[in-house]
C-alpha positions as CSV (number, residue, x, y, z in Angstrom):
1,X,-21.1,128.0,58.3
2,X,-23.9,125.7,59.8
3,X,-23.8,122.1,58.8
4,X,-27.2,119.5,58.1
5,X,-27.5,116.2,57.2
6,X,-30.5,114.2,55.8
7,X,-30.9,110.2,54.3
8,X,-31.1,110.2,50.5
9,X,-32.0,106.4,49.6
10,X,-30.6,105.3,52.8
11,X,-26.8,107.2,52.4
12,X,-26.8,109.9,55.0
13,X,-25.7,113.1,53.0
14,X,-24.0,115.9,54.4
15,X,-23.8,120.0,53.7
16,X,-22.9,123.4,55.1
17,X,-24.6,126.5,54.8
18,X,-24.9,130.4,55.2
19,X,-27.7,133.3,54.5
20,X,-31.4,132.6,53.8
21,X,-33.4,133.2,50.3
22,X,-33.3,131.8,46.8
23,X,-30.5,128.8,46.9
24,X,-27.6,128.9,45.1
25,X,-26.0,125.3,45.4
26,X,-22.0,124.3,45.2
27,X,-21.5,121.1,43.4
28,X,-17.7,120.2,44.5
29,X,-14.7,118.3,41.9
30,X,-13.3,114.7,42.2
31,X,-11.5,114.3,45.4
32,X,-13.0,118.0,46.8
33,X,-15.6,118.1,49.6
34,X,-18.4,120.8,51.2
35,X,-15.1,122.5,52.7
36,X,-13.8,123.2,48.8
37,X,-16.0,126.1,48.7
38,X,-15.1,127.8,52.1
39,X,-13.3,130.5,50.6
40,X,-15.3,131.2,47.6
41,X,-18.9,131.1,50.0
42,X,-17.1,133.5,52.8
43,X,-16.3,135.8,50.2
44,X,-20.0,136.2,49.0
45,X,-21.3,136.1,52.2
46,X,-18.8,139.1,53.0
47,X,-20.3,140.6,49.8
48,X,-23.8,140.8,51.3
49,X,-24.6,137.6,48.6
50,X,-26.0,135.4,51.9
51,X,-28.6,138.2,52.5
52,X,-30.7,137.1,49.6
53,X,-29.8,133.9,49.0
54,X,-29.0,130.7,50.9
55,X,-25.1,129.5,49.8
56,X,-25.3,125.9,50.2
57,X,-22.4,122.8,49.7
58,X,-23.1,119.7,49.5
59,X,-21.0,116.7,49.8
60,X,-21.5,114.0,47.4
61,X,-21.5,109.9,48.0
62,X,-18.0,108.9,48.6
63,X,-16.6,112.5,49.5
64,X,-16.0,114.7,52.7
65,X,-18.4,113.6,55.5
66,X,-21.2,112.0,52.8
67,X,-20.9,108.0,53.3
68,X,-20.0,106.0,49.8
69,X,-22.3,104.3,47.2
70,X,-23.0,100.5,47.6
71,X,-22.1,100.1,44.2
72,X,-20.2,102.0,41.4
73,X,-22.2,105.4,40.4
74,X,-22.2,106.5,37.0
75,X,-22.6,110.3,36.4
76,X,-26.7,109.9,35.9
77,X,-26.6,108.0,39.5
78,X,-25.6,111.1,41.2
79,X,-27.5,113.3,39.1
80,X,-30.5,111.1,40.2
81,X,-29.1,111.7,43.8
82,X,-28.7,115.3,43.4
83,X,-32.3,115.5,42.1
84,X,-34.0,114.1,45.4
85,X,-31.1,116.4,47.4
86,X,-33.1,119.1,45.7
87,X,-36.8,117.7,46.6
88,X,-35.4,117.3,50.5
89,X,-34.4,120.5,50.4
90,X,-37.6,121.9,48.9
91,X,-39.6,120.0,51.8
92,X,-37.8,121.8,54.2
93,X,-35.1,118.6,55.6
94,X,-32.4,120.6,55.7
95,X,-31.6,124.8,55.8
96,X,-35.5,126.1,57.1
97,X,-34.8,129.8,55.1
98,X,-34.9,128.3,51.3
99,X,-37.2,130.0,49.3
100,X,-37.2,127.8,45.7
101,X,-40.2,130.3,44.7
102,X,-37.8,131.4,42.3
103,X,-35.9,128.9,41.3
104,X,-32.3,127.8,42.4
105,X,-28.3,128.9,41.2
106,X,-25.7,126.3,40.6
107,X,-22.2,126.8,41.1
108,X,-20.0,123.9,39.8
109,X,-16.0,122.8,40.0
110,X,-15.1,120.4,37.8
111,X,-16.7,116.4,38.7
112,X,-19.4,119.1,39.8
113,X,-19.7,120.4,35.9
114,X,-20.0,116.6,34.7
115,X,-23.5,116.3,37.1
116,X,-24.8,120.0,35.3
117,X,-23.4,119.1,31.9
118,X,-25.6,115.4,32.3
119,X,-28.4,117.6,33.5
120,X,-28.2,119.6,30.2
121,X,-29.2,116.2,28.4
122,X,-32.0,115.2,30.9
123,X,-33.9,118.9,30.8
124,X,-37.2,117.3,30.2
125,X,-37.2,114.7,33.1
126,X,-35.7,117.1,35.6
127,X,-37.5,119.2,37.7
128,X,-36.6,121.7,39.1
129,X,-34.4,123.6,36.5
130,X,-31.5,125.4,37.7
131,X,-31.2,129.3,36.8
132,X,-28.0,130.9,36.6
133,X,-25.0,128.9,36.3
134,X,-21.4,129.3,37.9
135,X,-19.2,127.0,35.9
136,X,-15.5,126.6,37.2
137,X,-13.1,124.4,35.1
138,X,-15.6,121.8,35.0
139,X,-15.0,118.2,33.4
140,X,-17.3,116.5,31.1
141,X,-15.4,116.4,27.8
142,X,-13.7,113.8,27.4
143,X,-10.1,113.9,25.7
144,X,-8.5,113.2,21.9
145,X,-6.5,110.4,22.3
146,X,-3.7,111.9,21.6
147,X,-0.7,109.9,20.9
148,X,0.9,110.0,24.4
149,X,-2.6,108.8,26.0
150,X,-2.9,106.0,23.6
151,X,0.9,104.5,24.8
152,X,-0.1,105.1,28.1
153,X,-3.2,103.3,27.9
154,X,-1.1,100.3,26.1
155,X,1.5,100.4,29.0
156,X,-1.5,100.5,31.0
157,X,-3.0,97.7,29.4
158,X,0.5,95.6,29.5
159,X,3.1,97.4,31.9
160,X,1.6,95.7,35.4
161,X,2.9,92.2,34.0
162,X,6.2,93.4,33.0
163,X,7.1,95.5,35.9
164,X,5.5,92.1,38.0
165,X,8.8,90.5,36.6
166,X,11.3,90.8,40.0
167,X,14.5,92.5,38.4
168,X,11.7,95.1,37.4
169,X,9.6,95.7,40.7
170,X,11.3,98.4,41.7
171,X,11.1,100.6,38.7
172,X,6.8,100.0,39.3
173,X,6.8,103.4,41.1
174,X,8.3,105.7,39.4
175,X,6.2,103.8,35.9
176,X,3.5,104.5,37.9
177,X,3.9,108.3,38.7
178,X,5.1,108.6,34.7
179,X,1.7,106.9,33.6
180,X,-0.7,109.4,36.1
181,X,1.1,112.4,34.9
182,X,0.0,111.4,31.4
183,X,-2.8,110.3,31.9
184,X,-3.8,113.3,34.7
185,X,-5.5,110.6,36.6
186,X,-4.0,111.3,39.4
187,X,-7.3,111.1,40.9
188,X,-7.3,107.2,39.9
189,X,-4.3,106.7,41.8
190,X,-6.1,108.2,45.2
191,X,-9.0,105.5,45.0
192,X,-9.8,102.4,45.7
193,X,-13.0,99.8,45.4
194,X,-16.4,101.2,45.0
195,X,-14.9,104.5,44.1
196,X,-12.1,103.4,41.8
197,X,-15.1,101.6,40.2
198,X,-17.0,104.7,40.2
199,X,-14.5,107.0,38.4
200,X,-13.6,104.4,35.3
201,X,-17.8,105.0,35.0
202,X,-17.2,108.7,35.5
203,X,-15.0,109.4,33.4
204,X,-15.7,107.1,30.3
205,X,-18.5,109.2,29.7
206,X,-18.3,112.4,27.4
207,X,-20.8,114.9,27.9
208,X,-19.7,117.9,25.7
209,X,-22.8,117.2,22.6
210,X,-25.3,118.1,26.0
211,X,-23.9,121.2,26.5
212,X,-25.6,122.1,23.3
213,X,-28.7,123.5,24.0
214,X,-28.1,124.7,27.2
215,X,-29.6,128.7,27.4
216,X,-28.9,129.5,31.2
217,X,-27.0,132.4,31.9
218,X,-23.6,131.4,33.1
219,X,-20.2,132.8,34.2
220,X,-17.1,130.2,33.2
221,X,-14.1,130.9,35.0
222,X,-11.1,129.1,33.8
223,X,-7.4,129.2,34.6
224,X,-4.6,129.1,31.7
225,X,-2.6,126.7,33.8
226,X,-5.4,124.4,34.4
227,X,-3.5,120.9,34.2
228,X,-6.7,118.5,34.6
229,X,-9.2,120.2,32.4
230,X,-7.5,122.1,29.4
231,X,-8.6,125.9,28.6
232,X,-9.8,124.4,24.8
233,X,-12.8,123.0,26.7
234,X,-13.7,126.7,28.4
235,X,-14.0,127.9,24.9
236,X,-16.1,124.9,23.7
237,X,-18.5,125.4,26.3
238,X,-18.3,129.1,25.7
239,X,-19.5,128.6,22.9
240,X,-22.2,125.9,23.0
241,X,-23.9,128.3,25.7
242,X,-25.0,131.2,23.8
243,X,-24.7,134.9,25.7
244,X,-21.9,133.0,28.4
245,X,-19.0,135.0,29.6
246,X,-15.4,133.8,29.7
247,X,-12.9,134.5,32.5
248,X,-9.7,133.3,32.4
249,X,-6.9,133.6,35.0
250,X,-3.6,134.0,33.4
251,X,-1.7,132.8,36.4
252,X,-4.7,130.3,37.7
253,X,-4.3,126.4,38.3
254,X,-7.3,123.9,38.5
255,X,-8.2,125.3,41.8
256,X,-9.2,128.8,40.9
257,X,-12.1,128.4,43.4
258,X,-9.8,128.6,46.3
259,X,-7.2,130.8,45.0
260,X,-9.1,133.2,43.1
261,X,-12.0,133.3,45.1
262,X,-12.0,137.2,45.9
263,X,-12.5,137.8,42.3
264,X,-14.6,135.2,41.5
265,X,-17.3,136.5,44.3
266,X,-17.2,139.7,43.2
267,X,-18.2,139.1,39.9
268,X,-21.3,136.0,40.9
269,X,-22.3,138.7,43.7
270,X,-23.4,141.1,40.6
271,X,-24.4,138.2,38.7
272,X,-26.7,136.7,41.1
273,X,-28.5,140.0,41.9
């Protein structure tokens, strides 16, 4: 893997890459990086996939080696970002072997799928339109709240003054842990400032009605242990992308990138031909 950088709006952006030809671009999850895809790219390349195209991560504001927002980004901020990514790379600041003459790929993981499913809504405004699409237990739907989210939110709302009383400090932990597992925002947990800031924005925002609409051709690979993102939204974007094929890993976590990643490059290699 070769690595580039180039200044997007004066944030110095960072990616890795591998072949030459049409691009096919890997938009990373919360809390991933550039290096989330290692396995997954190598195994295309090893395919003969780098031959025609040009595999390339990217790393966005406030992940891997990419520095942070200024100020808390909302999900159409880094859209906007990844838009002029896209024109720098089309200009040549970056990998010199792209050839956009035919249009891009997109491969998403999760965060990843919330920047493609905001893109869905925006089709009019944005150029250049991506072709075929790799989806991978992306986020973008937001949840029911279910019973269990709505008491957490109320603890959430209430518990940090009661556990604040002294006899009940030390039971803040554990409360904590509890909450997070209920919540699955065990990504909240790891942040802090701008980016803390940045992931209430995130993921406050439901994107599932701009998934309507959408007619790429797209693989969705899910796994049926997925803890973050539920196999009930594979099937509603299934659906709401007409002609899409389903995979799901019986045995597969959230990560299915990483530890599915032979099979998942076999079957973009054919579909990216």
């Amino acid at each position: 893997m070769q690595k580039f950088s180039f200044q997007i709006d004066g944030l110095e952006a960072k990616g890795c890459y591998v072949g030459s030809g049409k691009p096919l671009i890997f938009l990373h999850g919360w809390g991933g990086n550039k290096e989330s895809w290692e396995e997954l790219m190598n195994c295309l390349a090893g395919l003969g996939a780098s031959a025609g195209h040009c595999l390339i991560a990217l790393d966005f504001p406030g992940f891997g080696e990419s520095e942070e927002p200024k100020t808390a980004w909302s999900v159409g901020d880094y859209l906007k970002w990844f838009q002029r990514v896209l024109k720098c790379l089309e200009k040549g600041e970056g990998p010199k072997d792209i050839d956009f003459s035919k249009g891009y790929d997109l491969a998403v993981h999760s965060f990843g799928g919330r920047v493609l499913f905001k893109m869905a809504g925006e089709k009019a405004e944005f150029e250049p339109k991506a072709d075929k699409l790799i989806i991978i237990a992306a986020a973008g739907i937001k949840p029911k709240k279910t019973l269990p989210i709505r008491l957490a939110g109320t603890i959430a709302k209430t518990g940090k003054r009661v556990l604040n009383v002294t006899p009940l400090r030390w039971l803040a932990p554990a409360s904590k842990k509890a909450l997070y597992k209920v919540l699955r925002s065990h990504d909240y947990e790891k942040t802090s400032g701008v980016m803390r800031e940045t992931f209430l924005k995130v993921i406050n925002e439901d994107l599932k009605d701009n998934i309507l609409g959408m007619k790429n051709p797209a693989l969705i690979f899910w796994g049926k242990k997925d803890r973050y993102v539920p196999l009930s939204d594979a099937r509603t974007i299934h659906v709401r992308i007409p002609g899409s094929k389903l995979m799901v890993f019986p045995d597969g976590k959230h990560g299915i990138h990483r530890t599915k990643a032979k099979e998942i490059a076999e079957m973009v290699n054919e579909f990216i031909k």
